[in-house]
VEXVEXLO-102240 format. One record per residue (C-alpha): chain; residue number from 1; residue in three letters; x, y, z. Coordinates in nm, 4 decimals, decimal comma. Example, Ala and Ser with C-alpha at 12.3 -4.5 7.8 and 13.67 -1.06 7.14 Angstrom:
@kette = A	nr = 1	rest = Ala	x = 1,2300	y = -0,4500	z = 0,7800
@kette = A	nr = 2	rest = Ser	x = 1,3670	y = -0,1060	z = 0,7140
//
This chain:
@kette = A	nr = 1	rest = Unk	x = 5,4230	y = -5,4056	z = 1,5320
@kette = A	nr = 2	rest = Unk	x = 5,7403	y = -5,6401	z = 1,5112
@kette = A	nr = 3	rest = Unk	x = 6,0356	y = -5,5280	z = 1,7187
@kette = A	nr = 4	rest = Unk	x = 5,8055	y = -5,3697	z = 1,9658
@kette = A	nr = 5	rest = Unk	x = 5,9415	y = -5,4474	z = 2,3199
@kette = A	nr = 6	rest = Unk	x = 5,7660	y = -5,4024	z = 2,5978
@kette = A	nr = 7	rest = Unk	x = 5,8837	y = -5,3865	z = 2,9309
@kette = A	nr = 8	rest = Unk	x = 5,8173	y = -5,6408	z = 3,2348
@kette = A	nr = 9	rest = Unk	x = 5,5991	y = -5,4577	z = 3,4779
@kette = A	nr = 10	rest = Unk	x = 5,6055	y = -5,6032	z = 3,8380
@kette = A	nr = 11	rest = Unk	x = 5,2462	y = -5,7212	z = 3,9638
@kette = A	nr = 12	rest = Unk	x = 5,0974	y = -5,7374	z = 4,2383
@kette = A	nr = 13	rest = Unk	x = 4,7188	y = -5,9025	z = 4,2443
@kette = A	nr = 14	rest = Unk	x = 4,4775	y = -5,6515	z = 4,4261
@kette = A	nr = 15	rest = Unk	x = 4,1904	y = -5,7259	z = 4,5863
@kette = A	nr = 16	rest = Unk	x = 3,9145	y = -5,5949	z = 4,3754
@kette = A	nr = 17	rest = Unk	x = 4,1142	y = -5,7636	z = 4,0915
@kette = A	nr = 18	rest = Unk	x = 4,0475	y = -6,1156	z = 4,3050
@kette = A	nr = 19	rest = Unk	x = 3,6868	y = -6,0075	z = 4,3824
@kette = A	nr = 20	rest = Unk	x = 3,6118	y = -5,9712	z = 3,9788
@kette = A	nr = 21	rest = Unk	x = 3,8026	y = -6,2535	z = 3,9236
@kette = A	nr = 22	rest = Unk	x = 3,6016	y = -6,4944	z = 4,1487
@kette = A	nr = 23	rest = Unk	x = 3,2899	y = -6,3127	z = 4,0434
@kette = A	nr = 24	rest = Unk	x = 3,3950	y = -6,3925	z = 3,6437
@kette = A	nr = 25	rest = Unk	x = 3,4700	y = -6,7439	z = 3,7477
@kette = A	nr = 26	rest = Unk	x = 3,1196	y = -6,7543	z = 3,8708
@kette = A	nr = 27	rest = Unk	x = 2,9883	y = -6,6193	z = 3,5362
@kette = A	nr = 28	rest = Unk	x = 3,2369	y = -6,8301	z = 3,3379
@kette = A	nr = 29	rest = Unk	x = 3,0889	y = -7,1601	z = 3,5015
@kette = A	nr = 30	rest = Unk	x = 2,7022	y = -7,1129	z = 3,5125
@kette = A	nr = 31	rest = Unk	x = 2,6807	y = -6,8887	z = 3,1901
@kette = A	nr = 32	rest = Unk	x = 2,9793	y = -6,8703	z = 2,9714
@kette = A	nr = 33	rest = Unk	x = 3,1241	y = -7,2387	z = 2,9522
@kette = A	nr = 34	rest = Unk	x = 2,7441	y = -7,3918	z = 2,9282
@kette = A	nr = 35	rest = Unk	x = 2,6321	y = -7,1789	z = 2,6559
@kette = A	nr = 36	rest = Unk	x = 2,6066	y = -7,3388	z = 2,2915
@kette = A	nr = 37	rest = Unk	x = 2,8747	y = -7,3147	z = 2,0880
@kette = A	nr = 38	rest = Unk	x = 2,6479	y = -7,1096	z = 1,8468
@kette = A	nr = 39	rest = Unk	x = 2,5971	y = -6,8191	z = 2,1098
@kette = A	nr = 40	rest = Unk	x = 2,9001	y = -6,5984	z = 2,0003
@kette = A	nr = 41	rest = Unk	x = 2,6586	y = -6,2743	z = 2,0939
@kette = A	nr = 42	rest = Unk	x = 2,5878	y = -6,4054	z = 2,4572
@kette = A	nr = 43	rest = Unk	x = 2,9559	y = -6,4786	z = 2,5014
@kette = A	nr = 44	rest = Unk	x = 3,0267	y = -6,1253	z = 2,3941
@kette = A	nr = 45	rest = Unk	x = 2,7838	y = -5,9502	z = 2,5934
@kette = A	nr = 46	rest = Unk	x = 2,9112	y = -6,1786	z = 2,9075
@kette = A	nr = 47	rest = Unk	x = 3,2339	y = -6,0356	z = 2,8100
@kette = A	nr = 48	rest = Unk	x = 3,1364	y = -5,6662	z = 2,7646
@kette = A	nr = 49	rest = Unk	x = 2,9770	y = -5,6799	z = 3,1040
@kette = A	nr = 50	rest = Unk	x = 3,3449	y = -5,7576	z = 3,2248
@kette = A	nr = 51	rest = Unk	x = 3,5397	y = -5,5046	z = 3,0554
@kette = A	nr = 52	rest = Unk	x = 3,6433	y = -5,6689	z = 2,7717
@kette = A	nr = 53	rest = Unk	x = 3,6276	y = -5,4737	z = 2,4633
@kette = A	nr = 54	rest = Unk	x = 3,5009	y = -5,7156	z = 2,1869
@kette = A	nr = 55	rest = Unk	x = 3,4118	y = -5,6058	z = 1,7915
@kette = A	nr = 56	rest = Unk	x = 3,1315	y = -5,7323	z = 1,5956
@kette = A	nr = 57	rest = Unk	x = 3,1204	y = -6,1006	z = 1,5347
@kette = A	nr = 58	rest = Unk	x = 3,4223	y = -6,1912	z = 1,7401
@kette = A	nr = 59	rest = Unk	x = 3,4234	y = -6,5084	z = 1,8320
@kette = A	nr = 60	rest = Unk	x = 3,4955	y = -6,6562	z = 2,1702
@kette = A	nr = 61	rest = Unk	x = 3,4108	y = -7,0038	z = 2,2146
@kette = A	nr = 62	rest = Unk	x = 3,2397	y = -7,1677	z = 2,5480
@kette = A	nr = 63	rest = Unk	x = 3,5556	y = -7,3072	z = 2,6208
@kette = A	nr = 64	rest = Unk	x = 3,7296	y = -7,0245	z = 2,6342
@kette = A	nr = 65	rest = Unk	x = 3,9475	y = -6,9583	z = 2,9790
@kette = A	nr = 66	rest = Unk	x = 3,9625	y = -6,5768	z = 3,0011
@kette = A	nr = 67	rest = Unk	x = 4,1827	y = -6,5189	z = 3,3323
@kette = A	nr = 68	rest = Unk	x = 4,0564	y = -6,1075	z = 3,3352
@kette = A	nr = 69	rest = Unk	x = 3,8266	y = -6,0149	z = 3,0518
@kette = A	nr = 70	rest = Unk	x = 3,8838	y = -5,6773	z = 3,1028
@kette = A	nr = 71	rest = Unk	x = 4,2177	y = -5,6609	z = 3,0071
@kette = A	nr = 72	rest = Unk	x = 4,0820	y = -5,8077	z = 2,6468
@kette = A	nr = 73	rest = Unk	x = 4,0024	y = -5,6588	z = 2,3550
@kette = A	nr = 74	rest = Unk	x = 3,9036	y = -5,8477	z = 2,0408
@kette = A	nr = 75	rest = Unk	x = 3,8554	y = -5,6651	z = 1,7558
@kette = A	nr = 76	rest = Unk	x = 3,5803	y = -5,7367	z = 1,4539
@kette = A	nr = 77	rest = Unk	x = 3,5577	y = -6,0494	z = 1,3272
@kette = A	nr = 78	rest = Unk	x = 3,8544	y = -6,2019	z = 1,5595
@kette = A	nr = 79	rest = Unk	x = 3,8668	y = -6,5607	z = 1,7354
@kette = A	nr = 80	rest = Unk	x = 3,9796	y = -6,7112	z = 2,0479
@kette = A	nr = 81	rest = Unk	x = 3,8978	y = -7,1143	z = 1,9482
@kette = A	nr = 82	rest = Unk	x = 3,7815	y = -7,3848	z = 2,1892
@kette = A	nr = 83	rest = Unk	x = 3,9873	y = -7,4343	z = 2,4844
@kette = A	nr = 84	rest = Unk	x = 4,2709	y = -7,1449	z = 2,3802
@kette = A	nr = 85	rest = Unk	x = 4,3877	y = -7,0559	z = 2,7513
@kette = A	nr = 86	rest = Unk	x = 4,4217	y = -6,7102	z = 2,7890
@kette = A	nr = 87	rest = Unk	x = 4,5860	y = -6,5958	z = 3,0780
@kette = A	nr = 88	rest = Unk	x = 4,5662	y = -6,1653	z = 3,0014
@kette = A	nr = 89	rest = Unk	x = 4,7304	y = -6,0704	z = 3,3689
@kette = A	nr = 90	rest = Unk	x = 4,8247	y = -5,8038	z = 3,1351
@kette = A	nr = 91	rest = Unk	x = 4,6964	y = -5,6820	z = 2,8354
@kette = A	nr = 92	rest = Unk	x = 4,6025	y = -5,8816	z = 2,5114
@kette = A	nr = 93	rest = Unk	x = 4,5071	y = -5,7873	z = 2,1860
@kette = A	nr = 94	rest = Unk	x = 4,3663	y = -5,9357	z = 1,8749
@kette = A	nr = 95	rest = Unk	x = 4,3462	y = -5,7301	z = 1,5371
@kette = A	nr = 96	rest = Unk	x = 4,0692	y = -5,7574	z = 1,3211
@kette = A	nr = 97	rest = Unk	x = 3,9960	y = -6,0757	z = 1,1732
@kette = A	nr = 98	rest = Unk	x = 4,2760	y = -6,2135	z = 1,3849
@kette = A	nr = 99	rest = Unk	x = 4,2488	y = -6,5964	z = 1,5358
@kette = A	nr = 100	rest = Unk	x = 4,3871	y = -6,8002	z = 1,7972
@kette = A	nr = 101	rest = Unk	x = 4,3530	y = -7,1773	z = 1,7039
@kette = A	nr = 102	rest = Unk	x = 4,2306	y = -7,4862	z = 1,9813
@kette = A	nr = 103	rest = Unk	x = 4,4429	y = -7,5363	z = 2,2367
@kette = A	nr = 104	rest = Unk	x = 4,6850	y = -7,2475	z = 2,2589
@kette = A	nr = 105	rest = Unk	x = 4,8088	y = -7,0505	z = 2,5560
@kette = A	nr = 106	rest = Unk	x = 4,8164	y = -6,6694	z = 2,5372
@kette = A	nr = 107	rest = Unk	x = 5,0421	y = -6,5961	z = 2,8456
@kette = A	nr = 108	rest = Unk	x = 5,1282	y = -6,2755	z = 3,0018
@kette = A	nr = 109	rest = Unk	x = 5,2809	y = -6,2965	z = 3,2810
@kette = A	nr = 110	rest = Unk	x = 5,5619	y = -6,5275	z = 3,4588
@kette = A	nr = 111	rest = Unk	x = 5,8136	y = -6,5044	z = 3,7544
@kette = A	nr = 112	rest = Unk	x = 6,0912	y = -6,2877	z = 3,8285
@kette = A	nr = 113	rest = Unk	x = 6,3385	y = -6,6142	z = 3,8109
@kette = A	nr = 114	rest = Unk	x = 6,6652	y = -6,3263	z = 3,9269
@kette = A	nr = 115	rest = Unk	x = 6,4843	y = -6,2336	z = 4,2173
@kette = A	nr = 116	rest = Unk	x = 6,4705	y = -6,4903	z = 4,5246
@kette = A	nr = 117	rest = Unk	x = 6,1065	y = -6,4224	z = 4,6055
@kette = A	nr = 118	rest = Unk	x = 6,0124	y = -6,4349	z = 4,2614
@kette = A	nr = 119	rest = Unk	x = 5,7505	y = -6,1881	z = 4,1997
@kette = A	nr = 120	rest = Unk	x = 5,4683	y = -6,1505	z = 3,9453
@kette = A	nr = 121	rest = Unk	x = 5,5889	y = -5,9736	z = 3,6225
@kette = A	nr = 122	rest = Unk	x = 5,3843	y = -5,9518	z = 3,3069
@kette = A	nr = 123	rest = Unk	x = 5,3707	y = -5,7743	z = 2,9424
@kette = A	nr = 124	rest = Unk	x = 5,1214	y = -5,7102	z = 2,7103
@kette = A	nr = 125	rest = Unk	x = 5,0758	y = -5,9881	z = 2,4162
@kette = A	nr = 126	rest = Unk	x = 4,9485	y = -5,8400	z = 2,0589
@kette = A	nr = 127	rest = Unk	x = 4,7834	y = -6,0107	z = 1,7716
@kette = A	nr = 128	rest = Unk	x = 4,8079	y = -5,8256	z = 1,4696
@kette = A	nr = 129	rest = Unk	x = 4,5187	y = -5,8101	z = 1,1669
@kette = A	nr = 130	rest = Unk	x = 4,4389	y = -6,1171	z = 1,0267
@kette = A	nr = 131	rest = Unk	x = 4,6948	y = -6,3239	z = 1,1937
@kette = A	nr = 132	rest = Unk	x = 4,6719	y = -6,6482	z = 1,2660
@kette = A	nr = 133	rest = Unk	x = 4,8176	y = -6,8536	z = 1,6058
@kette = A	nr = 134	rest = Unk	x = 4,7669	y = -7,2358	z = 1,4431
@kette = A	nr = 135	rest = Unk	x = 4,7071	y = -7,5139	z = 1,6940
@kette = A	nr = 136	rest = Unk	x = 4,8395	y = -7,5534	z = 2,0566
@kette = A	nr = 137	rest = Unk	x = 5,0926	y = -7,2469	z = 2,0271
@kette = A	nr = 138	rest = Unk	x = 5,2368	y = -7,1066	z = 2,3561
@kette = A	nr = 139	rest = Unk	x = 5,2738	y = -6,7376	z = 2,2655
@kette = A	nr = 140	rest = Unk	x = 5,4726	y = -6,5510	z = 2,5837
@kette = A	nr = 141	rest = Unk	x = 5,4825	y = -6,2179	z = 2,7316
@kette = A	nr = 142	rest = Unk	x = 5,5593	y = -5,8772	z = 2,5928
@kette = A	nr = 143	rest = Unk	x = 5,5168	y = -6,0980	z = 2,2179
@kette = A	nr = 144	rest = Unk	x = 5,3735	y = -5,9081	z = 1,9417
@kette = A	nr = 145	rest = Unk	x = 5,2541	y = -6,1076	z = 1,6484
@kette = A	nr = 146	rest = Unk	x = 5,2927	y = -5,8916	z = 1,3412
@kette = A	nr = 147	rest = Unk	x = 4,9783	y = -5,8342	z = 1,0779
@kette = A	nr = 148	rest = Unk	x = 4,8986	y = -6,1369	z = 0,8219
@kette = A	nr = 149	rest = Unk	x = 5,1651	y = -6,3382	z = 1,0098
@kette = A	nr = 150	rest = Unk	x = 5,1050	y = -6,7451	z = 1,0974
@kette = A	nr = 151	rest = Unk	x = 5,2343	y = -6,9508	z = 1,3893
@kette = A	nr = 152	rest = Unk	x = 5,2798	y = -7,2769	z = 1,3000
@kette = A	nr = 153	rest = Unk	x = 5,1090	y = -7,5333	z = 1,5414
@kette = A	nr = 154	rest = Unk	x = 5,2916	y = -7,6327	z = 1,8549
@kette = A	nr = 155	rest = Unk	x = 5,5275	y = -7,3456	z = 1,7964
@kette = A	nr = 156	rest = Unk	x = 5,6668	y = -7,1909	z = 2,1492
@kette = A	nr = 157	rest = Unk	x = 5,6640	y = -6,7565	z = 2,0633
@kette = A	nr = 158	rest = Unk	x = 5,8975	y = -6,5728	z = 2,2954
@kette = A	nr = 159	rest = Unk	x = 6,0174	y = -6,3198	z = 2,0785
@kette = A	nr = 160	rest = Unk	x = 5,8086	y = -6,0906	z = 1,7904
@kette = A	nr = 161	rest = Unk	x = 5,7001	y = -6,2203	z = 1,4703
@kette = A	nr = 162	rest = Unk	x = 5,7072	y = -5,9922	z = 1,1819
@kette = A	nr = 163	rest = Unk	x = 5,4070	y = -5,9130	z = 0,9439
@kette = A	nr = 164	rest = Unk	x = 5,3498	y = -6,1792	z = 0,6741
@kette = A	nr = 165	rest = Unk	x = 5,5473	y = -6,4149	z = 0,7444
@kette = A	nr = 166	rest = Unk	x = 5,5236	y = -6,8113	z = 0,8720
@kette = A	nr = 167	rest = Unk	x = 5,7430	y = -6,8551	z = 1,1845
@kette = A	nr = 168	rest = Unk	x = 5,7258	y = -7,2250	z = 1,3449
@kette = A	nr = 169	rest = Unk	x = 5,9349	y = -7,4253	z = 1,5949
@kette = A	nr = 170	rest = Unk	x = 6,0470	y = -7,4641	z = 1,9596
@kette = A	nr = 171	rest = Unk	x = 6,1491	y = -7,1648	z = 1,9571
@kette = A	nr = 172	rest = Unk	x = 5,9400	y = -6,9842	z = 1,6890
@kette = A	nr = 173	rest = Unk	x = 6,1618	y = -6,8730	z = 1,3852
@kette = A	nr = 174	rest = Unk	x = 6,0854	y = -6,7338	z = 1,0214
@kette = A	nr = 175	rest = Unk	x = 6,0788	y = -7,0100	z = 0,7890
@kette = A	nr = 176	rest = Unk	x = 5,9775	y = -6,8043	z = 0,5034
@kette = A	nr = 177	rest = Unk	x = 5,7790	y = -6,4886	z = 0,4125
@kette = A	nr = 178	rest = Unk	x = 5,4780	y = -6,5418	z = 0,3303
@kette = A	nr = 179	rest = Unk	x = 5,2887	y = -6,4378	z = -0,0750
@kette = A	nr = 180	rest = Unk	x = 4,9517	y = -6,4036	z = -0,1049
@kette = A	nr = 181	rest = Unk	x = 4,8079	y = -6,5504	z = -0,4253
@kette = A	nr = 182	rest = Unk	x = 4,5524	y = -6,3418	z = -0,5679
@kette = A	nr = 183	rest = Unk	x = 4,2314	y = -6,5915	z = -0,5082
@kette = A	nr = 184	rest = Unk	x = 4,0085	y = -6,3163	z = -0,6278
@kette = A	nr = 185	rest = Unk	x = 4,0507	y = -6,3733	z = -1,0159
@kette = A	nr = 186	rest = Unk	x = 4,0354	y = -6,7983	z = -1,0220
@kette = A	nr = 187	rest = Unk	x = 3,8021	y = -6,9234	z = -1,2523
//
């Protein structure tokens, strides 16, 4: 997954992408957002019905804002936590058992800043397997997020992150590889 580059695709908004987009809003506000925190299976059918492919006991919380559910896909047992912004112009992906913490923005798409009309581009973001984006992370397009790695909170991600390791900072950087202690064995 790390070094994976994906190219900026230019994007233009269609109209039956604003039509489900206004009907989702409608959905979000009378029977996603209200729905108890405990109603992870609601939330997931409410997705499904969208597009979004979700796994078994994936977890997206009522305060969840999902710009196009169906360009999600959550795999088992992965988590977008309260009020993680998720702005999937594009594609996103979270790998099993992967989770976004509170407050982070998953953002795939921005401006064209050489052009003078600045148009729509956007890239795919990727969460690898049991990953973890800590607290109120901004994670930019065409950003992969390799397997078993963690963001530190408030990081800013606008390049990959390799597998297993901790990257943290304004920018994101490796501060160390990360070893997993055998918890299995304690007594």
């Amino acid at each position: 997954m790390s070094g994976t580059r994906y190219a900026f695709q230019r994007r233009a908004i269609s109209w039956p992408n604003r039509i489900g987009r206004w009907l989702w809003g409608i959905t979000w506000i009378l029977l996603f957002r209200p729905s108890p925190v405990i109603f992870h299976g609601w939330r997931r059918v409410l997705l499904r019905l969208f597009g979004a492919t979700v796994g078994r006991c994936a977890h997206a919380y009522p305060s969840v804002r999902i710009w196009a559910p169906w360009n999600l896909k959550m795999a088992d047992g992965s988590c977008l936590a309260p009020h993680v912004d998720c702005y999937c112009v594009d594609k996103v992906e979270l790998g099993v058992h992967a989770t976004v913490s509170q407050y982070s923005f998953l953002c795939t798409a921005s401006r064209d800043s050489r052009r003078r009309s600045l148009p729509l581009i956007s890239a795919p973001i990727v969460i690898g397997k049991d990953a973890w984006i800590a607290a109120d992370v901004f994670v930019g397009p065409g950003v992969s997020i390799g397997e078993g790695a963690i963001v530190g909170a408030r990081s800013t991600v606008l390049r990959d992150v390799p597998p297993w390791v901790l990257a943290a900072g304004n920018p994101a950087k490796v501060v160390r590889t990360r070893s997993i202690e055998d918890q299995d064995h304690a007594s």
